[in-house]
Structure formats: C-alpha cells, structure tokens
N, C-alpha and C positions, 0 to 999 in steps of 0.2 A: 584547484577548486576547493574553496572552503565547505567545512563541515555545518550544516545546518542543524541548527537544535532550538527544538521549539520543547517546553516544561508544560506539562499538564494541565489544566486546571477542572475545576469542577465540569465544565462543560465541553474540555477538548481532551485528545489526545496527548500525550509525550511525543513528539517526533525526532528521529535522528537520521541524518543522511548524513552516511562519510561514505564520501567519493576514495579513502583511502584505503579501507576496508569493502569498499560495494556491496554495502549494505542499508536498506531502506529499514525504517522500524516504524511501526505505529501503532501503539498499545495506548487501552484506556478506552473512556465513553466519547464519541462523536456525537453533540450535537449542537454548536457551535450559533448563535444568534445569525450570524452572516457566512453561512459556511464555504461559498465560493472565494470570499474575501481571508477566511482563515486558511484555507491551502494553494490559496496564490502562488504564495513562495517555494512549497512542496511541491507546486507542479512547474514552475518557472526553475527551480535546479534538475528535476528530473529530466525535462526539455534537453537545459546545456548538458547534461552528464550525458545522456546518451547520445548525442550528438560525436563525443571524444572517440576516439578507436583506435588502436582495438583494445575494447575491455575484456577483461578477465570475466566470470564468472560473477553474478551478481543477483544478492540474496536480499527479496523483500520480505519483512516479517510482519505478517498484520495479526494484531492481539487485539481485537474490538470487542470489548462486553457490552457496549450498547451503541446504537446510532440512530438517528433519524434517517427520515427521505432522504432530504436535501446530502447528508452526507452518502447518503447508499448510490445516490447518482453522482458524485462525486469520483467516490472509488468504483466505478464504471466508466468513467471519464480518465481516473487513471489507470485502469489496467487496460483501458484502450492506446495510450504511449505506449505502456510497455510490451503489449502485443506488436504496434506499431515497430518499435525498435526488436523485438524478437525477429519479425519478416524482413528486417533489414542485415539479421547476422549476431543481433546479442545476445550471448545464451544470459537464460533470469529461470531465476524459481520464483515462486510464489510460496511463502507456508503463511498458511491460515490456522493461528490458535483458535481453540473453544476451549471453556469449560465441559467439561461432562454437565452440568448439570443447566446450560446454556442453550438449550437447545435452538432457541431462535438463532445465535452465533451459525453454529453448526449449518441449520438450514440456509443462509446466509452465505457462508463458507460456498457449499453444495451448488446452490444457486448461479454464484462466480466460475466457481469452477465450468458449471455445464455452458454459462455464458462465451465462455475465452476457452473449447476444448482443445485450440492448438497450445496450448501456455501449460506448463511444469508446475503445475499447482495443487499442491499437497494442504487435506487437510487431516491437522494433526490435535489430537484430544491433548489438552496438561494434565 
C-alpha cells in the first residue's frame, strides 16, 4: 500500500499515511473551500488500510490549530472508521496535540474524545 502525502497549504493540513510505519498524521489549519472533496483520499486509504489484517498497532496523530465546521464533521466521520475498525479487532490510539495557549484545540480534543469514549485517545499539550 502506498504512502499518501498530501503538503499543506494556507488553508489545509500536511497529511501523511504510511501504511509502513501505521501511522496517520495531520497537523496544520483545516478549512479547505470543498472540505469533503479534500480528504476524499484520507479517507478512501484509511477504508483499504484497515481493511488489511492483522495490523500491528496504529498511531493517528492530529495537530489541528484551526478548523472549521465542515472540517469538525469531517474528523467525526473519520474517527467513526476508526472506531468502526477498533470493534472489528484494530488496536489505534488517537493523540490530539494542542497548544497550551489553543484553547479552542484543547476543547475540541475534549469534545472527541467524550464523543468516541470506547477509543484510546490521548490528549496531549506541546
């Protein structure tokens, strides 16, 4: 399975999925003009990855300093896969960076968290 790497820009995330390492990464500001249309791909490899078995341990890393709606329903749509593939046998963490000084992050984080309570999801200050 190829490694998906999507580069930042002003209005999106950095993303990196290597299925070699099992690890999701997505740091930076979300809020994308078509945001269903920009993690298309994010969520069409998460689909085939977890699909594979049996996986090792696998580490998503969200670093969000800003988002909109449309992206907040997004990453509710994806931590519903990976709930989905948790009750099927995939152990996943979740860590949620914040800034200390982020607080919307933080609640955000909190939020997720209390949303998905069966899910391994850490959230951690930088």
């Amino acid at each position: 399975m190829k490694t998906l790497q999507i580069e930042a820009t002003k209005y999106t995330p950095e993303i990196a999925l290597n299925a070699e390492t099992h690890t999701l990464s997505i740091k930076g500001k979300s809020y994308p003009e078509n945001t269903f249309e920009f993690y298309e791909p994010v969520i069409q490899w998460l689909g085939a990855y977890f699909e594979q078995e049996p996986l090792p341990l696998t580490t998503i890393n969200m670093d969000i300093i800003y988002f909109n709606s449309s992206s907040s329903k997004l990453f509710f749509d994806l931590f519903d896969l990976v709930e989905e593939a948790q009750e099927k046998g995939q152990e996943i963490i979740v860590n949620w960076y914040y800034d200390a000084e982020n607080e919307s992050a933080q609640e955000a984080g909190e939020d997720f968290k209390e949303d998905f309570e069966d899910m391994a999801f850490n959230i951690i200050q930088k």
